[in-house]
Backbone atoms as SQL, in Angstrom:
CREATE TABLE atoms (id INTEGER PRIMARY KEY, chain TEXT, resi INTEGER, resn TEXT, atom TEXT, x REAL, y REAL, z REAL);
INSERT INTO atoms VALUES
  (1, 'A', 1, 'UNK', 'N', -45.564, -19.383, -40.809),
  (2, 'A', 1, 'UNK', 'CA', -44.658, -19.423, -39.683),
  (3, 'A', 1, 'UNK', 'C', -45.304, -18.797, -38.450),
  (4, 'A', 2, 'UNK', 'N', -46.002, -17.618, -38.644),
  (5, 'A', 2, 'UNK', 'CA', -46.730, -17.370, -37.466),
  (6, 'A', 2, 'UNK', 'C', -47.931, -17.984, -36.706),
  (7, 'A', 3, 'UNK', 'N', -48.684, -18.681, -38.033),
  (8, 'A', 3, 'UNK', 'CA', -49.114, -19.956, -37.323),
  (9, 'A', 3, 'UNK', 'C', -48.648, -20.769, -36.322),
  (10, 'A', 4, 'UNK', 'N', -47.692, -20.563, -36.329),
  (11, 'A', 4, 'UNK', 'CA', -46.856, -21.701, -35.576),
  (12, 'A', 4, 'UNK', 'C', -46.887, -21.372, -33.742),
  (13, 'A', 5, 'UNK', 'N', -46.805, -20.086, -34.199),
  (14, 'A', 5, 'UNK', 'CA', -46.944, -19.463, -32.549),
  (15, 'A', 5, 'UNK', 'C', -48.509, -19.642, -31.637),
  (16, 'A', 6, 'UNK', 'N', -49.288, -19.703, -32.686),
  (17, 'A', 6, 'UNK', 'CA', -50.897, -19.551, -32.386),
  (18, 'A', 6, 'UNK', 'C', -51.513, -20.930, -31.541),
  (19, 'A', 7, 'UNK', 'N', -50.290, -21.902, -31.910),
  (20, 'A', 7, 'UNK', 'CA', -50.726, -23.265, -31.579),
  (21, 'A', 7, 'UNK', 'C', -50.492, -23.793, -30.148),
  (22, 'A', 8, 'UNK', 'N', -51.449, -23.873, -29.240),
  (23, 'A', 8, 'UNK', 'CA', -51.516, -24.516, -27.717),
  (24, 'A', 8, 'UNK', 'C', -50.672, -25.364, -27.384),
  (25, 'A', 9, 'UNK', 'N', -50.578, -26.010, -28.424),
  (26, 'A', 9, 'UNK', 'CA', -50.423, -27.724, -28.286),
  (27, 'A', 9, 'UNK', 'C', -48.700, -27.746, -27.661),
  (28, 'A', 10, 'UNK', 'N', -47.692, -27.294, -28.492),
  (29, 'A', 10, 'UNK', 'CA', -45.967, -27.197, -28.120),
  (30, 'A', 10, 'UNK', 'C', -46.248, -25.751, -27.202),
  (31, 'A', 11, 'UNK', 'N', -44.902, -26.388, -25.856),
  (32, 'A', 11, 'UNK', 'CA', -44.682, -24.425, -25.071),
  (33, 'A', 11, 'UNK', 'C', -44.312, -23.698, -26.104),
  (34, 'A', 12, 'UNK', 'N', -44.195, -22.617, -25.500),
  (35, 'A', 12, 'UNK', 'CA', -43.563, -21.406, -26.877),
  (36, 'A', 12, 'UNK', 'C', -43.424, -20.328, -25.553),
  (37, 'A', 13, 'UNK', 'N', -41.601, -20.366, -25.442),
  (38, 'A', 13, 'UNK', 'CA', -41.328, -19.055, -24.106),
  (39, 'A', 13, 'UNK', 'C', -42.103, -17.844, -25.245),
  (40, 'A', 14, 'UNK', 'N', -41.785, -17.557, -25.905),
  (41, 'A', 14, 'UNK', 'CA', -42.443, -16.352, -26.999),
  (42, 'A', 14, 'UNK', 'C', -43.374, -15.894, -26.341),
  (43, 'A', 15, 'UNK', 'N', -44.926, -17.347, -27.071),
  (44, 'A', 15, 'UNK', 'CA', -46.199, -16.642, -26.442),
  (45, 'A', 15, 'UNK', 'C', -46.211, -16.365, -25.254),
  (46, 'A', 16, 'UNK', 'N', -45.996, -16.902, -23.841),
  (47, 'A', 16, 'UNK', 'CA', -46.267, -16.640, -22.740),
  (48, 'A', 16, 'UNK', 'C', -45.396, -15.677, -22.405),
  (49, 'A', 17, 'UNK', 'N', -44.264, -14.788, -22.962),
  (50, 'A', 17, 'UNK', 'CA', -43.854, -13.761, -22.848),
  (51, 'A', 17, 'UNK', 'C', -44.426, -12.444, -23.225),
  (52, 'A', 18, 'UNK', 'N', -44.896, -12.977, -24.712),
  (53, 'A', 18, 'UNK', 'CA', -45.729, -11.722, -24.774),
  (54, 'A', 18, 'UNK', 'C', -47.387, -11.695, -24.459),
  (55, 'A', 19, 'UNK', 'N', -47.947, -12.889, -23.825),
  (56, 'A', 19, 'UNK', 'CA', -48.982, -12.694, -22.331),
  (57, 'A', 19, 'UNK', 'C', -48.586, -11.853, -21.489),
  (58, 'A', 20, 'UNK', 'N', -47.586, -12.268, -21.005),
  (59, 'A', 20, 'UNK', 'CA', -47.256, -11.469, -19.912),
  (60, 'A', 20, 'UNK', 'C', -47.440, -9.703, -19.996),
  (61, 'A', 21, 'UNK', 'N', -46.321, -9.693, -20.945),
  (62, 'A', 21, 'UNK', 'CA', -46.044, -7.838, -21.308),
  (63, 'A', 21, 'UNK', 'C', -47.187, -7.581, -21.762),
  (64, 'A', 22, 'UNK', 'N', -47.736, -8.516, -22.887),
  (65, 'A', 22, 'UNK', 'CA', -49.234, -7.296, -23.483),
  (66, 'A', 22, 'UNK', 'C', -50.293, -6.994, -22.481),
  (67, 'A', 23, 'UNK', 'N', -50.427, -8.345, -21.097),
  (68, 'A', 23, 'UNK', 'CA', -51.222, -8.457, -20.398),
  (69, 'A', 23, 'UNK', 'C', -50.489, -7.080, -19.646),
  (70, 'A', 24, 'UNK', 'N', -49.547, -6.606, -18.976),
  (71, 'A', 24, 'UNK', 'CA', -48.947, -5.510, -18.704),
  (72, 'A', 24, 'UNK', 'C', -49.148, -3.876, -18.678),
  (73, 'A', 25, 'UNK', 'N', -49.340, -3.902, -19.917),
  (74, 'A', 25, 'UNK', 'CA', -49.294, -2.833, -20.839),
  (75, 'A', 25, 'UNK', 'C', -51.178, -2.907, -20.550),
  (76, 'A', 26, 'UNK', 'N', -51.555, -3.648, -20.772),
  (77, 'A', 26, 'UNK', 'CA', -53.107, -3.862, -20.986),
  (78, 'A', 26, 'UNK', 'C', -53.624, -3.197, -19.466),
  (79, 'A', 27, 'UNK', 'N', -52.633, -3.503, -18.198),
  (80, 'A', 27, 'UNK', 'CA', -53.523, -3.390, -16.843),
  (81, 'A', 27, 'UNK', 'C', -52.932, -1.764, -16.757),
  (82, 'A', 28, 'UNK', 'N', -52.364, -1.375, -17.351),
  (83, 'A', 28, 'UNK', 'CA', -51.264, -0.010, -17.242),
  (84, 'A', 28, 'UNK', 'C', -52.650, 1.179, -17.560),
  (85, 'A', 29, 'UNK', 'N', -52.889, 0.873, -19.414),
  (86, 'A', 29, 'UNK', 'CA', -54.231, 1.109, -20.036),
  (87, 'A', 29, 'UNK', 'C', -55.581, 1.531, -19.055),
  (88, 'A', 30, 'UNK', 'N', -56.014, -0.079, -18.539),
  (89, 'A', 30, 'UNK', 'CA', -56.890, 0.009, -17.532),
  (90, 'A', 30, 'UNK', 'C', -57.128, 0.543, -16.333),
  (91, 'A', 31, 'UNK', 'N', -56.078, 0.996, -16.052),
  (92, 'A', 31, 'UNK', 'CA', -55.984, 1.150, -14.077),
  (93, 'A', 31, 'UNK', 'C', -55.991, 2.796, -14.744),
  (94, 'A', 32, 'UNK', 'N', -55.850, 3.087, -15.613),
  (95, 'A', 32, 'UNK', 'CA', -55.283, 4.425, -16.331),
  (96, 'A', 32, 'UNK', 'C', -54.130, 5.066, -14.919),
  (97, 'A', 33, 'UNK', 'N', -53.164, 4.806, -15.429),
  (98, 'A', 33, 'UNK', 'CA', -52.036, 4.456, -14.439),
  (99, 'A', 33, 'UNK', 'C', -51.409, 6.103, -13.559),
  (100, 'A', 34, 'UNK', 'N', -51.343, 7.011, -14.054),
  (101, 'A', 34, 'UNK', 'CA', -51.712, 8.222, -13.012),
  (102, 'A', 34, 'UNK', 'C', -52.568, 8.804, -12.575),
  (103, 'A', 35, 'UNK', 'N', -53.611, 8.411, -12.544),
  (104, 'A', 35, 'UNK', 'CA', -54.991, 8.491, -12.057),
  (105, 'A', 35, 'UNK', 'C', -54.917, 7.518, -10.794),
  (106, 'A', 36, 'UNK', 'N', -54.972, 6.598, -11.267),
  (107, 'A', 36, 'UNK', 'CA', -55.195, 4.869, -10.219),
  (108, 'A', 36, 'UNK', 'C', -56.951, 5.237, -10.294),
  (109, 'A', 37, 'UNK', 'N', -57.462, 4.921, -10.553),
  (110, 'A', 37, 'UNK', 'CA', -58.617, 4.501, -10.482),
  (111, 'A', 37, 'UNK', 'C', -59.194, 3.221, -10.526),
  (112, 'A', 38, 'UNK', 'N', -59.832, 3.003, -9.203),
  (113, 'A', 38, 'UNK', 'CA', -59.890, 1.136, -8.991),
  (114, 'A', 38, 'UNK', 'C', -60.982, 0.513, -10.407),
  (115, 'A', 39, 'UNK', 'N', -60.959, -0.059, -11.020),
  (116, 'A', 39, 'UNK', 'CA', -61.947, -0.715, -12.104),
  (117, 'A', 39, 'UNK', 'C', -61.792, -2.354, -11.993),
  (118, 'A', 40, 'UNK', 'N', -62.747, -2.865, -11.676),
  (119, 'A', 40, 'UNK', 'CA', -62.522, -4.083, -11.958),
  (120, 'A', 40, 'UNK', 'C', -62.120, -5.081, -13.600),
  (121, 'A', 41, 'UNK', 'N', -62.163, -4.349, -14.331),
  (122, 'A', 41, 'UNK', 'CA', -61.765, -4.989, -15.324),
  (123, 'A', 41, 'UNK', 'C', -60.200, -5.470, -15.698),
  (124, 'A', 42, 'UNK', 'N', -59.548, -4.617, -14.666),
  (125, 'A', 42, 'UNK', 'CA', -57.832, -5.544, -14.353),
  (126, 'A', 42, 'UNK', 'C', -57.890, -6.805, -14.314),
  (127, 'A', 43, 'UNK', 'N', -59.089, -7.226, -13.904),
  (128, 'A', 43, 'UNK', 'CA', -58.933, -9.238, -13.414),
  (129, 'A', 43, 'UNK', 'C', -58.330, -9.482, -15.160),
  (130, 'A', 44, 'UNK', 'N', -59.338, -8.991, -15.744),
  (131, 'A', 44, 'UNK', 'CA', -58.887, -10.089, -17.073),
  (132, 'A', 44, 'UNK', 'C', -57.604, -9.948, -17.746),
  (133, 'A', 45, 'UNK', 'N', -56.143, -9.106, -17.181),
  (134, 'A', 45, 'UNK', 'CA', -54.925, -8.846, -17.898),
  (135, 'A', 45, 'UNK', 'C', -54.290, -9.371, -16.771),
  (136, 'A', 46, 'UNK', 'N', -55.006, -9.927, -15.481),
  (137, 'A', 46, 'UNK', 'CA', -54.239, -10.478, -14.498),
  (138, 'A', 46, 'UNK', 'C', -54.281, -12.218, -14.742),
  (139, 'A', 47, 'UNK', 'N', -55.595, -12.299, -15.277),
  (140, 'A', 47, 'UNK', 'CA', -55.922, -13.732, -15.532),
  (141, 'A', 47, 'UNK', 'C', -54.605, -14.406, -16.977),
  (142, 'A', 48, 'UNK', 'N', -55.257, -13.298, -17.594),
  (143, 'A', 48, 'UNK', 'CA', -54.024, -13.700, -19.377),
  (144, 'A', 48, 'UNK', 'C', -52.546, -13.908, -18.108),
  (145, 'A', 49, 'UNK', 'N', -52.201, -12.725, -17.626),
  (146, 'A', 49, 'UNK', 'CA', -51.094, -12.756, -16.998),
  (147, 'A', 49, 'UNK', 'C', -50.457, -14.204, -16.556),
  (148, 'A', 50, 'UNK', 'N', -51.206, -14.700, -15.764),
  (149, 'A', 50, 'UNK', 'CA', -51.495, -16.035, -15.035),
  (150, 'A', 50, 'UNK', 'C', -51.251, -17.090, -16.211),
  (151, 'A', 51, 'UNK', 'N', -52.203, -16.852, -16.757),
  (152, 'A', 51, 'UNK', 'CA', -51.730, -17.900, -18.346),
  (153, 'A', 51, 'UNK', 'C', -50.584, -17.676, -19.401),
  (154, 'A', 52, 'UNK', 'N', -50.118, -16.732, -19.354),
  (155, 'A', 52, 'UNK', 'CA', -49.081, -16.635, -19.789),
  (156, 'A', 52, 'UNK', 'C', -47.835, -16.974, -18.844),
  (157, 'A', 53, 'UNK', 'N', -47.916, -16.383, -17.590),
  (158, 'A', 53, 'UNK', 'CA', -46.744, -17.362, -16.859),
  (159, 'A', 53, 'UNK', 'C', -46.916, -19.107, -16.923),
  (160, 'A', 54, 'UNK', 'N', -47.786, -19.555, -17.165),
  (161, 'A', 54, 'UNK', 'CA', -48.200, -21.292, -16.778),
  (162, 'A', 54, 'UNK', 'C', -47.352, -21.194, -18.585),
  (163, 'A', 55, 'UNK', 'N', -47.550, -20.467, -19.529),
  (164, 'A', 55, 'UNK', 'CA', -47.031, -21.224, -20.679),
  (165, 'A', 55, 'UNK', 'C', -45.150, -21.270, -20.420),
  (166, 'A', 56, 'UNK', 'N', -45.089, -19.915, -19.962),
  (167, 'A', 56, 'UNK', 'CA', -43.662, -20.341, -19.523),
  (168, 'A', 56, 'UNK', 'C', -43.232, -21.331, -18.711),
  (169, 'A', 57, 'UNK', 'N', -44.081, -21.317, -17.907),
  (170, 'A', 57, 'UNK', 'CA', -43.363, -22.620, -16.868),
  (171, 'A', 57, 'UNK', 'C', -43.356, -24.049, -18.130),
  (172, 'A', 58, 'UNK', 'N', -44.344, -24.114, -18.780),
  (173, 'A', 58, 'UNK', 'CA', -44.268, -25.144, -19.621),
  (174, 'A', 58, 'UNK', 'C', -42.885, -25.737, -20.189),
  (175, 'A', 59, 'UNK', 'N', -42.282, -24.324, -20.564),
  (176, 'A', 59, 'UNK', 'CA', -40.975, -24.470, -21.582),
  (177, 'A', 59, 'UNK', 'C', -39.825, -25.139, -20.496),
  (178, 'A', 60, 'UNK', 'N', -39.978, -25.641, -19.078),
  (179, 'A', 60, 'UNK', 'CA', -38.977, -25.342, -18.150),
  (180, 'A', 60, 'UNK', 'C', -38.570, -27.137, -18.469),
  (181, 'A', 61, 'UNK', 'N', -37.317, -27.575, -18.703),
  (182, 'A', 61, 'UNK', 'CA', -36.983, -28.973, -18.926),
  (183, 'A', 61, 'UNK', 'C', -36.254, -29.228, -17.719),
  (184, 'A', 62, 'UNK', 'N', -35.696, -30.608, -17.644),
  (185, 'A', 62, 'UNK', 'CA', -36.020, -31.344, -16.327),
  (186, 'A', 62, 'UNK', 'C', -34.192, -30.789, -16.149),
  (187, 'A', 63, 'UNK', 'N', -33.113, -30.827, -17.000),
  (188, 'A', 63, 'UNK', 'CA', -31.446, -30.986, -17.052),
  (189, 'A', 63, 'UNK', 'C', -31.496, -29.256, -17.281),
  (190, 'A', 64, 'UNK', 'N', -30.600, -28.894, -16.359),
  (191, 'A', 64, 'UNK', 'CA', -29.682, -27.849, -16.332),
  (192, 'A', 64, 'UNK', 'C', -29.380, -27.417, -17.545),
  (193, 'A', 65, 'UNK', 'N', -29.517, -26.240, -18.230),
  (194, 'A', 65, 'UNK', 'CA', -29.268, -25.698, -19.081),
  (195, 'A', 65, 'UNK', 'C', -29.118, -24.059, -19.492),
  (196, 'A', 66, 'UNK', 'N', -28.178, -23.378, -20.346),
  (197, 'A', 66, 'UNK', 'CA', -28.404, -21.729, -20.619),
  (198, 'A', 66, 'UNK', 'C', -30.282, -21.869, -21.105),
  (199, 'A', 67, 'UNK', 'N', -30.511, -22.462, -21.619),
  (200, 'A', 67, 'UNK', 'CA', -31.986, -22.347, -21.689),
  (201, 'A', 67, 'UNK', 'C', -32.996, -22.377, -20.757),
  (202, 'A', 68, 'UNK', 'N', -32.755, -23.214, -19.822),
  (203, 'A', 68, 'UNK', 'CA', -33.731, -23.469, -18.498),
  (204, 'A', 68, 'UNK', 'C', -33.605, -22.488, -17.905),
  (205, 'A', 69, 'UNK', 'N', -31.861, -22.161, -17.555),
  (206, 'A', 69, 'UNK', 'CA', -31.452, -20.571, -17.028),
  (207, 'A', 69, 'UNK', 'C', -32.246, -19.087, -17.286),
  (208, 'A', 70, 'UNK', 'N', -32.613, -19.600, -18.875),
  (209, 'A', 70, 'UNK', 'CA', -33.103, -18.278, -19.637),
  (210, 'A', 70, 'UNK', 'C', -34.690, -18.216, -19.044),
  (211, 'A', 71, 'UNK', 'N', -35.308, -19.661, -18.837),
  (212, 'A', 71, 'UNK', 'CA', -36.698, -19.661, -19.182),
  (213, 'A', 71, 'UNK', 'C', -36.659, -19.197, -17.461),
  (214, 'A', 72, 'UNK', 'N', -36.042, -19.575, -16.195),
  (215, 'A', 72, 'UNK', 'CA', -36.097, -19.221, -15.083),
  (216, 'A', 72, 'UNK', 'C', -36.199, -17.892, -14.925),
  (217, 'A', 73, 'UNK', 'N', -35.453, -16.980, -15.762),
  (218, 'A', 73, 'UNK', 'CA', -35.442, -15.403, -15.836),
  (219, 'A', 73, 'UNK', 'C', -36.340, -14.805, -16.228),
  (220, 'A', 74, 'UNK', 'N', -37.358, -15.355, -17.397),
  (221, 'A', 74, 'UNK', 'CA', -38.498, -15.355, -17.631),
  (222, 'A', 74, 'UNK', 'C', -39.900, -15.169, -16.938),
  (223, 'A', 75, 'UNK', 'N', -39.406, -16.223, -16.079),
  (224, 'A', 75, 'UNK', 'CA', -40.774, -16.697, -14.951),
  (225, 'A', 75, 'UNK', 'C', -40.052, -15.717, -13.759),
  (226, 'A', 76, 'UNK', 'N', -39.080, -14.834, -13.805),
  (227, 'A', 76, 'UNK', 'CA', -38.837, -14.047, -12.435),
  (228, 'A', 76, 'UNK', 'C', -39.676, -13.133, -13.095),
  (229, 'A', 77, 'UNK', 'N', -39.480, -12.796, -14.196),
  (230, 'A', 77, 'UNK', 'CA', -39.983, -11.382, -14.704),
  (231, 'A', 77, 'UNK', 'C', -41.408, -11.701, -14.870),
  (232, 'A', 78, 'UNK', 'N', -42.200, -13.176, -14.856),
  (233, 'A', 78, 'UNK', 'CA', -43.490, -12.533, -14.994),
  (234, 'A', 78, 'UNK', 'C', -44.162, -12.642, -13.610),
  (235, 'A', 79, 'UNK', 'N', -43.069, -12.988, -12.584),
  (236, 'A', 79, 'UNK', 'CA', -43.930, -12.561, -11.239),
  (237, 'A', 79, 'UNK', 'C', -43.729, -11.655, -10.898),
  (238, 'A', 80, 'UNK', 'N', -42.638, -10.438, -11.223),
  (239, 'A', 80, 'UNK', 'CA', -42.928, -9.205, -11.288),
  (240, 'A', 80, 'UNK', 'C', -44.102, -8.121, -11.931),
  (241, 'A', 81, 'UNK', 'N', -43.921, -9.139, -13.498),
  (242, 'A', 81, 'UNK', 'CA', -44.879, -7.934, -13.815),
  (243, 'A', 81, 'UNK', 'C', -47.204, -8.707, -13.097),
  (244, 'A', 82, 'UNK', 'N', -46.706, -10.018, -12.661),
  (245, 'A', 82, 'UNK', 'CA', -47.714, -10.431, -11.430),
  (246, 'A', 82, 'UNK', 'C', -48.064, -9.723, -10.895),
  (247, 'A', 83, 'UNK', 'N', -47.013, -9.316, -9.854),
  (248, 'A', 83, 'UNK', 'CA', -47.279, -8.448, -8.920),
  (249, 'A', 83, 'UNK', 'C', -47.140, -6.500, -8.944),
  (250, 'A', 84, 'UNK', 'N', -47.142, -6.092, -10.232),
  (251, 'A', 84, 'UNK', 'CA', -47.048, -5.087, -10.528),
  (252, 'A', 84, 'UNK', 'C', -48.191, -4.960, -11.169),
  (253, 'A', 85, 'UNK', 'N', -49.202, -5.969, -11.404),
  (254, 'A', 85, 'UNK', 'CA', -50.428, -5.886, -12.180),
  (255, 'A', 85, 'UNK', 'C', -51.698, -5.853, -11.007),
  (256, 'A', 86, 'UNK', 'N', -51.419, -6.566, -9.878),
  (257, 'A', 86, 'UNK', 'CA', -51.787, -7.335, -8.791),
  (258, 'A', 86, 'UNK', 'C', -51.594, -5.465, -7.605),
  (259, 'A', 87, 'UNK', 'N', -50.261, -4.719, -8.089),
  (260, 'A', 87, 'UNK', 'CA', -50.366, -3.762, -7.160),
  (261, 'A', 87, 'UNK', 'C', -51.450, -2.548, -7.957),
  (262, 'A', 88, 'UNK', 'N', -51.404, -2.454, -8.968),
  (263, 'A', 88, 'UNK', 'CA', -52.133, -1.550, -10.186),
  (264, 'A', 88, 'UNK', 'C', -54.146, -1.873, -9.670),
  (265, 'A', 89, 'UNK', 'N', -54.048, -2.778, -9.181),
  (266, 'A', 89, 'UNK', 'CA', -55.596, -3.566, -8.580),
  (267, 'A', 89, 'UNK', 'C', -55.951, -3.308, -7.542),
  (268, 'A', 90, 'UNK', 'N', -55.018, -3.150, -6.380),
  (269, 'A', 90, 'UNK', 'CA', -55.174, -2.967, -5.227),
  (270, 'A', 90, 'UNK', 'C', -55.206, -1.762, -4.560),
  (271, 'A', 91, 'UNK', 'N', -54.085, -0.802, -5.037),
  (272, 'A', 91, 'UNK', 'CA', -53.847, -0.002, -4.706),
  (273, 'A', 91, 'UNK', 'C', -54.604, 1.565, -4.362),
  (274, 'A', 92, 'UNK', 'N', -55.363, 1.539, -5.718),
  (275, 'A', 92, 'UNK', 'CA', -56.613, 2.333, -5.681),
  (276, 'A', 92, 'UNK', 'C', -57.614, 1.796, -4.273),
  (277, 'A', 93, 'UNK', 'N', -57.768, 0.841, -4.088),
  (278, 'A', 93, 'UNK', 'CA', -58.683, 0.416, -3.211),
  (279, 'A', 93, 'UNK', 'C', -58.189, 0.861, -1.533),
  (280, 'A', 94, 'UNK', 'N', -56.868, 0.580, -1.667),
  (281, 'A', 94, 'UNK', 'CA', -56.428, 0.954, 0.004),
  (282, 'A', 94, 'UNK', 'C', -56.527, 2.768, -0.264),
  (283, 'A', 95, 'UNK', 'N', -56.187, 3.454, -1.135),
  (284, 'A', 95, 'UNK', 'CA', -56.128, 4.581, -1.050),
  (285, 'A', 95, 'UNK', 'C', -57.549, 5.433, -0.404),
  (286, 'A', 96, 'UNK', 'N', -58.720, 4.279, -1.219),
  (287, 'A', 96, 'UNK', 'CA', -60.016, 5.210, -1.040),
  (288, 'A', 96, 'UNK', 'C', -60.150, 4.387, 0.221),
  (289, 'A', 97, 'UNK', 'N', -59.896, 3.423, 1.013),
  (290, 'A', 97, 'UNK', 'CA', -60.167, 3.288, 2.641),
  (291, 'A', 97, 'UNK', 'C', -59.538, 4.268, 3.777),
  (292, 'A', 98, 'UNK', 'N', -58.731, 4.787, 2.964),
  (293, 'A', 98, 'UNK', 'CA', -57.437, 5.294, 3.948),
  (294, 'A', 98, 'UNK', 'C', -58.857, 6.849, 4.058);
């Protein structure tokens, strides 16, 4: 059954949900998050990030539905945690110009 998740081929809101969060948690790790220290190695939990929102958008069907509803809430939350991964990247950098 967990096979089932592993597979590209059908969307799965699942996987690209937990892209998102592990990718999350992953840039949190990296940025070592009360420190802020700029590292470039954020790109690659911003990139998963990115691919994990595209799997959600996948799941999005064409008719109105509590599901489409659900998967829309989905894709709000992974341009948050986007741009909360995206501020974890940047931020160090304006600090040491300032």
């Amino acid at each position: 059954m967990f096979a089932s998740y592993l597979r590209s081929r059908p969307p799965s809101l699942l996987r690209g949900n937990l892209m998102v969060l592990g990718s999350l948690g992953a840039s949190f790790l990296i940025a070592r998050f009360p420190f802020n220290q700029p590292q470039p190695a954020i790109v690659v939990p911003l990139l998963v990030a990115i691919l994990g929102m595209a799997e959600t958008f996948r799941c999005l069907r064409r008719q109105w539905s509590f599901y489409h509803g659900a998967v829309m809430l989905s894709l709000y939350m992974d341009v948050m945690a986007l741009a909360m991964i995206v501020f974890l990247a940047i931020f160090p950098l304006l600090v040491r110009l300032r």
